[in-house]
Each structure stands twice: as structure tokens, then as C-alpha cells.
C-alpha positions as CSV (number, residue, x, y, z in Angstrom):
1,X,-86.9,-14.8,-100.8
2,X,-88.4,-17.1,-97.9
3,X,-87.4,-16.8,-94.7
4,X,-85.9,-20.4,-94.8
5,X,-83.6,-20.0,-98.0
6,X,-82.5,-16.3,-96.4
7,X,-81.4,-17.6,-93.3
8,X,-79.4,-21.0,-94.9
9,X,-77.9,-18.3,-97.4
10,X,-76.9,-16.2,-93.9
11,X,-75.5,-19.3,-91.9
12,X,-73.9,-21.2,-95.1
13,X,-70.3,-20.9,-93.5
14,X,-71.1,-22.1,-90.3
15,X,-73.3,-25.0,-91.5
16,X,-70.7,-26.1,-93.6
17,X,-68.4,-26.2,-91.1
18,X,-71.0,-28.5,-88.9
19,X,-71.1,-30.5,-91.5
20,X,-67.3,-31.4,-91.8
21,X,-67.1,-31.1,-88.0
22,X,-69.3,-34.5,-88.0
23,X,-67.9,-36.3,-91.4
24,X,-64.7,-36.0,-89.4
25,X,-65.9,-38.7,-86.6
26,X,-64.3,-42.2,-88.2
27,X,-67.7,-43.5,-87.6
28,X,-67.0,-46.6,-89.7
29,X,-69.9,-49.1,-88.5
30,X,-68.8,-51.9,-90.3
31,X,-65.5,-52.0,-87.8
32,X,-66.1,-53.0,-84.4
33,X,-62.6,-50.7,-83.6
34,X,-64.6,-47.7,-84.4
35,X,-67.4,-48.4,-81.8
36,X,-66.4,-45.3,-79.8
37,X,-66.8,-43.2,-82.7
38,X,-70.1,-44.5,-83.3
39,X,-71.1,-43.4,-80.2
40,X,-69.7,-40.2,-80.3
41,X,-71.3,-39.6,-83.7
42,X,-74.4,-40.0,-82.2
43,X,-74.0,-38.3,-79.5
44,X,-73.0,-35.2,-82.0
45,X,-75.7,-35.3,-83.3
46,X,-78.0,-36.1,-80.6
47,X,-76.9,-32.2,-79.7
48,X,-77.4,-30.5,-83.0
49,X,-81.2,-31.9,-82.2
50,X,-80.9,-29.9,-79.5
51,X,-79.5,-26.9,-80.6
52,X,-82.3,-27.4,-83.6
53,X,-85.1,-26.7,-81.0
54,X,-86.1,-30.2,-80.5
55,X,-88.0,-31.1,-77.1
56,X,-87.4,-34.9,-77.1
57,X,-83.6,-36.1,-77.8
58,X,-82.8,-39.5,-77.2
59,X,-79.9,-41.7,-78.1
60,X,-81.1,-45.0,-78.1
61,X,-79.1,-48.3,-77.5
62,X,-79.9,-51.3,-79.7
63,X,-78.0,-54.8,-79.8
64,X,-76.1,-52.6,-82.9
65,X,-75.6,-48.9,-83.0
66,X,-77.5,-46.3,-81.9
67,X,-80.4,-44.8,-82.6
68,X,-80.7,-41.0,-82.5
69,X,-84.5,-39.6,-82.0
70,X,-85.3,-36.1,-82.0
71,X,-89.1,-34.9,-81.6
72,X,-90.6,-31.6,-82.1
73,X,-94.7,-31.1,-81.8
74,X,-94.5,-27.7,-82.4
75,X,-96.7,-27.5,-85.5
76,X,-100.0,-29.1,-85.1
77,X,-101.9,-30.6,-87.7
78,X,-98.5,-30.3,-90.1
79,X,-96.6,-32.8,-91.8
80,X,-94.1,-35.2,-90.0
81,X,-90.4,-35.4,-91.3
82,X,-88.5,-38.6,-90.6
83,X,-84.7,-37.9,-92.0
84,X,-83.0,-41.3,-92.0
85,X,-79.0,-41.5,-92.7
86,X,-76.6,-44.5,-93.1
């Protein structure tokens, strides 16, 4: 078993639980009375980029929500990952 799989078997729980912990921010971006959440939502997970090891965490303001950026250059010459949710 790879390192990987072994430790998201080991931490399951209390990735889960991360998880819900950020589906539970009303982040509804179609409703301009859920702006607040928005923010917060990014800001959530502006710090899970952190915990992640990232170097380079920004929360970004546009004329609409957020953007959240997180940057790691740990791994010369491998592949980039870009995770995009909505």
C-alpha cells in the first residue's frame, strides 16, 4: 500500500470531519445575504492550504468572490495540479 492511500486510510475520520466542517458554511453565492459566508468559506479554506504545507496562500478579492490561491514549488520538474471548485 502507498504511502498516500495509508495515510488517507489513517486520517479518514478527521478528513471527513473537515469536510462537513466547511459544507456547513451557507456559502450560497448566488445570494448577496450570504456574502459573509463567502468570505468566511474562503478564508477556511485559505487555512487548510496552510495546514497542507503550502508556501504561498492568498485570498484574493475580485469585483465577485474570492479567489483562494495556494502555491507549493516543492517538487521540481513535476506536474502542476490546479483543483478548481464551484
Amino acid at each position: 500500500m502507498s504511502d498516500v492511500v495509508r495515510w488517507l486510510r489513517e486520517h479518514r475520520e478527521s478528513n471527513l470531519e473537515k469536510l462537513f466542517d466547511f459544507l456547513r458554511i451557507p456559502s450560497i453565492s448566488t445570494d448577496p445575504a450570504f456574502r459573509e459566508k463567502i468570505d468566511e468559506a474562503a478564508g477556511w479554506m485559505a487555512n487548510r492550504l496552510k495546514e497542507a504545507g503550502c508556501t504561498k496562500v492568498e485570498v484574493i478579492p475580485t469585483k465577485g468572490h474570492p479567489l483562494v490561491y495556494g502555491e507549493w514549488m516543492g517538487a521540481p520538474g513535476k506536474p502542476t495540479v490546479l483543483v478548481y471548485g464551484h
